[in-house]
N, C-alpha and C positions, 0 to 999 in steps of 0.2 A: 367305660370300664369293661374288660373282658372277663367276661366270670369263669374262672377255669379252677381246674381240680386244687389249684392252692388256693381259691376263696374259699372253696367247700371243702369239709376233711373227707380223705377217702385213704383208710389205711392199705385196701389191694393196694394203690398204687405204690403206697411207702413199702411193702412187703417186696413188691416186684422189684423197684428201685434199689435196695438191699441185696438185688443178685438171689432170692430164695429159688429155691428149685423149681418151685409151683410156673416157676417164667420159661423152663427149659423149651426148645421147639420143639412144635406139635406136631404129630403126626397129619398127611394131607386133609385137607378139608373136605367134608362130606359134600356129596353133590345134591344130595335131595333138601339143601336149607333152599333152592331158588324157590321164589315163589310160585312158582309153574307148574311144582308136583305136584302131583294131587296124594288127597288121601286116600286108603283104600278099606281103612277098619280095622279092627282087631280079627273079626274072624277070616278075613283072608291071611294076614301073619300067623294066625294056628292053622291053617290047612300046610305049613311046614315047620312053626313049631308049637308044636302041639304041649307036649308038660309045661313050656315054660311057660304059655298061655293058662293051664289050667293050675300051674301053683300061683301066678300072679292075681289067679280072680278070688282068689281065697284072701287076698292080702287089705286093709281099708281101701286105699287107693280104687283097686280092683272092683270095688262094692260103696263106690263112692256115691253112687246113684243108680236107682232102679223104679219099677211098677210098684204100684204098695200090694195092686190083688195078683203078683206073682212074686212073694215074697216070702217068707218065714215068718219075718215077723206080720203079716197079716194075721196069722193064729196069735202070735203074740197081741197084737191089737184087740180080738176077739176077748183073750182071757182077760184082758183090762178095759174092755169097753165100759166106761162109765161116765158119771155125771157132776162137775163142781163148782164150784161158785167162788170167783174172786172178789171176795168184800173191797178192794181198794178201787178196781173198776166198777163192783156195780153190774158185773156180769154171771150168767147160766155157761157155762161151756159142757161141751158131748162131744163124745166120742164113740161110732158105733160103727156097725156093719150092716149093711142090707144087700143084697141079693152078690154077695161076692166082694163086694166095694167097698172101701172104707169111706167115712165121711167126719165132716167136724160140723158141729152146730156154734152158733154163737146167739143168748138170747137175754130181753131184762123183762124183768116183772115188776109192779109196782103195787103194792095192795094188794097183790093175789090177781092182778089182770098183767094179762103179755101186751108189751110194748110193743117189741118188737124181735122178730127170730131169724135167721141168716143162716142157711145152710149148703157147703160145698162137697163136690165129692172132691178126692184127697188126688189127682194125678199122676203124680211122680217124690218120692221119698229122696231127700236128701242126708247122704249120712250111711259112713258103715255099719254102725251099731255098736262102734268101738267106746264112744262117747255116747251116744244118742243118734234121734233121726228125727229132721224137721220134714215139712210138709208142703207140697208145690200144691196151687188147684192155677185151673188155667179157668177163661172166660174170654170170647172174642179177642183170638191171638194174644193177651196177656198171661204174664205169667206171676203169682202171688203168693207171698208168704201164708202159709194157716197159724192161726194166733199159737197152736197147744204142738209142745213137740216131745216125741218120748222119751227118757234120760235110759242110759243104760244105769248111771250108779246107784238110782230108785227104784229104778224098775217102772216107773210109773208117768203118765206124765203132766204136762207144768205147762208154764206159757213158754213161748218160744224164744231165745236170745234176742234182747230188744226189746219184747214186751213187757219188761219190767218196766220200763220208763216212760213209754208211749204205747196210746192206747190206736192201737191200728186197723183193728176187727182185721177183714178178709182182703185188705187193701194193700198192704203194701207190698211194691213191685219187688221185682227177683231184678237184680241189673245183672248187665253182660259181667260186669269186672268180677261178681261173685261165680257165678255158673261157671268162668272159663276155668277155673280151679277144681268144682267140685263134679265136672261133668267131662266127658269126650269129648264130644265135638255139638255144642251150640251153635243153634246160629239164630244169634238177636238181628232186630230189625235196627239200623242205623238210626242213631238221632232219636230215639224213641224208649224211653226209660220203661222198661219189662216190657216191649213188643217184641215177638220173637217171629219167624215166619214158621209155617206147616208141614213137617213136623220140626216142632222147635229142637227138635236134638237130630245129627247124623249118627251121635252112638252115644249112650245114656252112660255109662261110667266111663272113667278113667280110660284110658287105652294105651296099646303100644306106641301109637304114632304120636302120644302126650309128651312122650321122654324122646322117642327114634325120631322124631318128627315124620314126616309122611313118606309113606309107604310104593307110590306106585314104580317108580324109577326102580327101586329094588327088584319089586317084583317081575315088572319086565323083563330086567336083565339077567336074571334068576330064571326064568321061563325060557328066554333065549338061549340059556348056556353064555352067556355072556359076565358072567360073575369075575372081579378082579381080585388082585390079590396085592394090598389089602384090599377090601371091598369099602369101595366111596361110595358106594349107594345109597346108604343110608346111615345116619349118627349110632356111633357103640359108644353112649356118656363114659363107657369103662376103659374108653381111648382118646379121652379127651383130655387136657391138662384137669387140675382139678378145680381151678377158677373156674373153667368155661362149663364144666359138668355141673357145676355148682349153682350156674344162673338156670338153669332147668329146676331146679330145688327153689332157687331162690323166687321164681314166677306165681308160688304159691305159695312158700314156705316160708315170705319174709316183707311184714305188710308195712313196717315204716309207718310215718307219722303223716306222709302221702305220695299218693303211686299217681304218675303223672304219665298220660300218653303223650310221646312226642309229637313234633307237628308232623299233621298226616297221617299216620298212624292208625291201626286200631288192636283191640287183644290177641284177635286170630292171626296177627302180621308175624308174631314170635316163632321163631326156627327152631328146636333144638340144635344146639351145635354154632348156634350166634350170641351175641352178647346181648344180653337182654334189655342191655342200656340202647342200644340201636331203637327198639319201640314201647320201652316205658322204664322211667325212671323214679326210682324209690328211694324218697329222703325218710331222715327219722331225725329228732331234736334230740341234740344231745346234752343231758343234763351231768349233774355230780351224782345224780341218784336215778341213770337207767338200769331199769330191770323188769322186764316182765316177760311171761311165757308166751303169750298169746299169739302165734303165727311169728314169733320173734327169733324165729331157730338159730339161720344165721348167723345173724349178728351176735347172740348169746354164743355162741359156740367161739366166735373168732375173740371176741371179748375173755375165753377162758385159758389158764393157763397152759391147758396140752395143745392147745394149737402155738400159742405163741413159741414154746417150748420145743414144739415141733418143726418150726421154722417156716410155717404155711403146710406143710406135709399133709396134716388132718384135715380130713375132708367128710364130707356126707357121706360120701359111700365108702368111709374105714368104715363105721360104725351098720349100715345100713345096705340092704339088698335090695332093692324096689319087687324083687319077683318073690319074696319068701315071705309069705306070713309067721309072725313070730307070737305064738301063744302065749299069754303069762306064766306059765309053768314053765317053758324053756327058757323065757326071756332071762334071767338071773345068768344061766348058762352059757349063751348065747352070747350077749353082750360082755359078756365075762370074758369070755376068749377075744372081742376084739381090741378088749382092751389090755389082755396079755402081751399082743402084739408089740405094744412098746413098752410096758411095764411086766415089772419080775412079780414075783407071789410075795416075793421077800421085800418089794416095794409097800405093802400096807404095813401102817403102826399098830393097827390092833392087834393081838395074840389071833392064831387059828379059833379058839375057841369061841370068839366077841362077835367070829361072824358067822358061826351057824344061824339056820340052817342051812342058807342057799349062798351064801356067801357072793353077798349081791352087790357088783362094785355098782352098776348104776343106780341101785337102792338106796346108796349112802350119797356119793357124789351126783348125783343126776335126781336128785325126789322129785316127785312130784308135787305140785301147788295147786290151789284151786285157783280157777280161773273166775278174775273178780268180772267180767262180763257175761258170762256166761255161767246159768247156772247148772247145779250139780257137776261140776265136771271139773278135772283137775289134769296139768298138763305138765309134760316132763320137763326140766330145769338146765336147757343145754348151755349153761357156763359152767357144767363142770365144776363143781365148787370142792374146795378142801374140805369145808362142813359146814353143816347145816347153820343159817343165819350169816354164813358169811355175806359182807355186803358186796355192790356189785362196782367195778372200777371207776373210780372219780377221773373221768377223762376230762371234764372243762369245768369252771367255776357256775355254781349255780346260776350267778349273776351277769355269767357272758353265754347264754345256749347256742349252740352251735348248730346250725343245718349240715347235717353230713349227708353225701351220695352216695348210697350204702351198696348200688351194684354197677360203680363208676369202674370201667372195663382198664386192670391193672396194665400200667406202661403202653395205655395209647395215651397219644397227646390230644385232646379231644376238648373243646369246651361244650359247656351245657348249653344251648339254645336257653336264649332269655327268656323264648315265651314258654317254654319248660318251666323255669324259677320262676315265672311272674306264677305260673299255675299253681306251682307248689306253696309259694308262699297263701295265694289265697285261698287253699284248704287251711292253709295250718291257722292264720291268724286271730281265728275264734276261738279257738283253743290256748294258741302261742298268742298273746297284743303285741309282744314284744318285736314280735317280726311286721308289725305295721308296715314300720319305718322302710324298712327293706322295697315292702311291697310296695309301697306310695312313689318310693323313690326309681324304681327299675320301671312302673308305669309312665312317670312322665317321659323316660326317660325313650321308651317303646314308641310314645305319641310323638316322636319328631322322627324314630329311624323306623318304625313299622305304620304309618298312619293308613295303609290300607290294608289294616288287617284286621278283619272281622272280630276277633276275641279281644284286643287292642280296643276298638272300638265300642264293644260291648260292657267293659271294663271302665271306661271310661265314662261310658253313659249310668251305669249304675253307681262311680264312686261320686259321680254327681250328685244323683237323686240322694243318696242316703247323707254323704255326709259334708254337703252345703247345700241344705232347701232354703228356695225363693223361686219366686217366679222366673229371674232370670236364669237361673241352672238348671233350671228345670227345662226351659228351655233347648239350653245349652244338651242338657241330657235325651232329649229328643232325638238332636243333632245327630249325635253319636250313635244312640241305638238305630236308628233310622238308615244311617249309613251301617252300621254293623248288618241290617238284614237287606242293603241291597249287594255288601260285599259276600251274602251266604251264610251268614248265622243263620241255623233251625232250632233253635235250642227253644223249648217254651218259657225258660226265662228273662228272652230278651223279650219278647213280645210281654211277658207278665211287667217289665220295668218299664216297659214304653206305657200299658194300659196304667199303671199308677202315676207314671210324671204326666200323661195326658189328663186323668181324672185332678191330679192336682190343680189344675188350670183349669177345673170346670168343663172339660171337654169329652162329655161323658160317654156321649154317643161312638166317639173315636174309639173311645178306652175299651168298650164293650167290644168292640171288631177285633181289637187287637186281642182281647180275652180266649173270647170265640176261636181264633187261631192256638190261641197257645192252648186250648182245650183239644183241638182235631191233636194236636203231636202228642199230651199229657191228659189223656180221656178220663184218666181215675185219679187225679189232683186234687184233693178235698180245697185246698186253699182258694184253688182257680175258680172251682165251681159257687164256692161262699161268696166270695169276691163279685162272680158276675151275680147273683141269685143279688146282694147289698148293693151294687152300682141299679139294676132295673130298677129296685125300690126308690133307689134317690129322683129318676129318671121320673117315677111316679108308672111304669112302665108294667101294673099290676097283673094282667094276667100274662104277659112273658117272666115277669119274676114270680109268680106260684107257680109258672109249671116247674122254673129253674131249680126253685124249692123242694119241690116235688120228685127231682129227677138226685137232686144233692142226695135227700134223706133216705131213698131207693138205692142208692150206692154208699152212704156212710150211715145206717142206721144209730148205726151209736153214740150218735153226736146228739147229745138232749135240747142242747139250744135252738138249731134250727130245726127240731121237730118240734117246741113249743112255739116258735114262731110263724110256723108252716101253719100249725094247729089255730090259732090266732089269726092268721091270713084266713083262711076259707071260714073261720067261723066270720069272720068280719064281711064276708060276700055276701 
């Protein structure tokens, strides 16, 4: 079976297919998407344009990432520097300042005696301040969430998006897939979940070459006198159809149900001015009842009626300037007029009167919601709604969900690579069961037309272990991941499913090598490190399993279990 864009729904394409405008040809293609350009930074693009550089860094985007002790809000830190305690964890948190630097503690007390206290200084701030700003600490080339992040709508701050549900302390990694949105130019370490190399960023916010893609071919030929006209040097999103400007938006703008690299691939491979579907593709399920704000922009916006109405016409950048910061006190104004654009005055049903003061069309059609993941924070409602509580389009029957490709590049004839859908199904199925069936079925389906391929085989070996244990699948699951890391699997989950279907069989000593490996790629892994610290115990293997104890509760303090056990071990010596 060939899975092509009429298995999966993808409305660009019905739009395109309809003859809408949004298809007309495009002006020639920019030359700097090859991957051979290099980048060059934002501040060489200001050394000739200069205002457009310095009203873009006023803008979120712009201030998307910085230093905390070269900041503003570092004095804001200072005025809030305090101390709180979350009854639900069981934890001391602090926030303070010493000798210029911000820092976060994390600590428990039990009786009146300290447990245990964990303290980082804060490295890099993520976040405009439009919403809030969470918190990077780095430690031997990693890079790590800080548990406590400051809300703008408080003032004050809380545990960090996430820490409502899991208790992380200073552990949990930063991935490439997050940074490549909220930063410049990263550069994580391959294969290696929060390893980044030295210095982990080429340019800490947002930058021009985020949207123009990169810069040096321009500059060159800018320097040369060799400038064209038009100039393909580099992407103008503001000369692109509005589909293809649109995948620039959509690489952050539009997180789906999962965002899948194609094969080969990696985040930094995206061009501006190429389809975004070429190096990651992003499904979302689609029910009788999708709606939500959260990085959903998108897909809510095409879902609403000015765009439909529009004929594809509306786009991100009707409504939006990448380079203009828009105050709240303008924004009423602001937004007002572009939505003039296609509608009259004489187009609203309320009297002049119902809309003083600010006569705010995005205030009524566009509210804002909180966002249920993330707290204090609430985020604007781009379906355009006629009013408030309308509900959101019943595109398919609850009881059929549909996988859509939601940046499947309009009127190419393109099918999706299976190991794409095999990916995306196995994000989704813990969430969706429903898509099992899907997944189970395009797997076997892989082990006869891809049998040497590493994540194929990897997949294989794990559907084993987990869902037919016996000696013999286990076995059989061996097989598979075995051959998965001699065809080049580095992932430390294959080597974690090898070291569990080994220990299944009693094979303990194997299991521990394979552990040990999958700890050199995933050094801050609380599970890995538990796991080998319980396999030496079984082993009887007591003083390499206290030290392992010992090294676990030094990297995850907060975990009470294995510091009573640890406590129990040496008193037993």
């Amino acid at each position: 079976m060939e899975w092509t864009y009429t298995t999966i729904v993808s409305r660009a394409a019905v739009l395109c297919l309809a003859g809408f405008a949004v298809c007309q040809p495009l002006p020639p293609a920019a030359r700097n998407t090859a991957a051979s350009v290099a980048y060059v930074g934002s501040e060489t693009c200001g050394g000739c344009h200069t205002k457009i550089l310095e009203s873009f860094r006023r803008t979120g985007m712009g201030r998307s990432m910085s230093v905390p002790h070269n900041m503003p809000l570092l004095e804001a830190a200072r005025r809030k520097s305090r101390r709180f305690t979350n009854e639900r964890l069981g934890r001391t948190f602090e926030v303070f300042v010493e000798d210029g630097e911000l820092y976060q503690s994390e600590s428990r007390t039990k009786a009146n005696q300290l447990i245990f206290k964990t303290t980082y200084r804060l490295e890099y701030a993520v976040g405009s301040g439009d919403h809030g700003v969470t918190f990077i600490t780095r430690r031997f080339g990693h890079l790590f969430q800080a548990p406590l992040s400051l809300y703008s709508r408080t003032g004050d701050w809380d545990l960090s998006p996430g820490y409502e549900h899991a208790d992380y302390g200073f552990n949990r990694p930063i991935h490439a897939a997050c940074l490549i949105c909220h930063s410049g130019q990263p550069r994580p370490v391959a294969d290696r979940n929060g390893a980044y190399h030295d210095p982990p960023f080429r340019e800490l916010a947002i930058g021009c070459e985020n949207c123009h893609g990169p810069g040096a071919l321009h500059v060159k030929e800018r320097a040369q006198g060799r400038a064209r006209s038009p100039d393909t040097s580099i992407v103008n999103p503001a000369r692109l159809g509005a589909r293809l400007a649109e995948n620039i938006c959509m690489n952050c703008h539009q997180t789906g149900d999962a965002r899948v690299l194609q094969p080969g691939k990696d985040y930094s491979d995206f061009r501006p001015g190429t389809w975004l579907s070429d190096t990651l593709a992003i499904f979302k399920v689609r029910t009788a009842a999708a709606d939500t704000d959260l990085l959903e922009h998108h897909s809510a916006m095409k879902d609403s009626r000015c765009f439909i109405a529009s004929r594809g016409r509306l786009s991100c950048m009707t409504c939006h300037d990448p380079h203009v910061a828009v105050g709240p006190e303008e924004a009423p104004a602001y937004y007002r007029a572009r939505c003039l654009t296609c509608h009259t005055d004489a187009g609203c049903r309320l009297p002049a009167l119902a809309r003083e003061p600010q006569n705010d069309c995005a205030g009524c059609h566009m509210p804002k919601r909180d966002a249920a993941v993330i707290s204090h924070t609430a985020l604007t409602n781009h379906r355009i709604i006629v009013r408030v509580g309308q509900d959101a389009p019943a595109t398919v029957s609850p009881s059929q969900p549909e996988l859509e490709y939601m940046n499947a590049p309009p009127g190419r004839s393109q099918a999706i690579p299976r190991l794409t859908l095999l990916k995306a199904y196995g994000e989704i199925i813990e969430r969706h069961p429903e898509f099992q069936s899907h997944y189970v079925a395009l797997l076997d389906q892989l082990s006869r037309t891809m049998p040497d391929n590493a994540f194929v085989e990897s997949a294989l070996g794990r559907k084993l272990l987990y869902d037919a244990p016996g000696e013999a699948t286990n076995l059989r699951a061996i097989e598979h991941l075995e051959k998965a890391v001699k065809l080049g699997a580095r992932t430390a989950s294959v080597q974690q499913d090898l070291a569990e279907a080994l220990a299944r069989l009693n094979r303990l000593d194997e299991s521990i090598d394979h552990l040990k490996t999958a700890l050199e790629i995933e050094p801050y892994d609380p599970v890995l490190h538990k796991t080998l610290a319980l396999r030496l115990i079984a082993l009887k293997k007591y003083p390499q399993a206290l030290e392992a104890m010992r090294r676990y509760v030094e990297l995850f303090p907060e975990d009470d279990f294995m510091r009573s056990l640890l406590e129990k071990a040496a008193a037993a010596r």
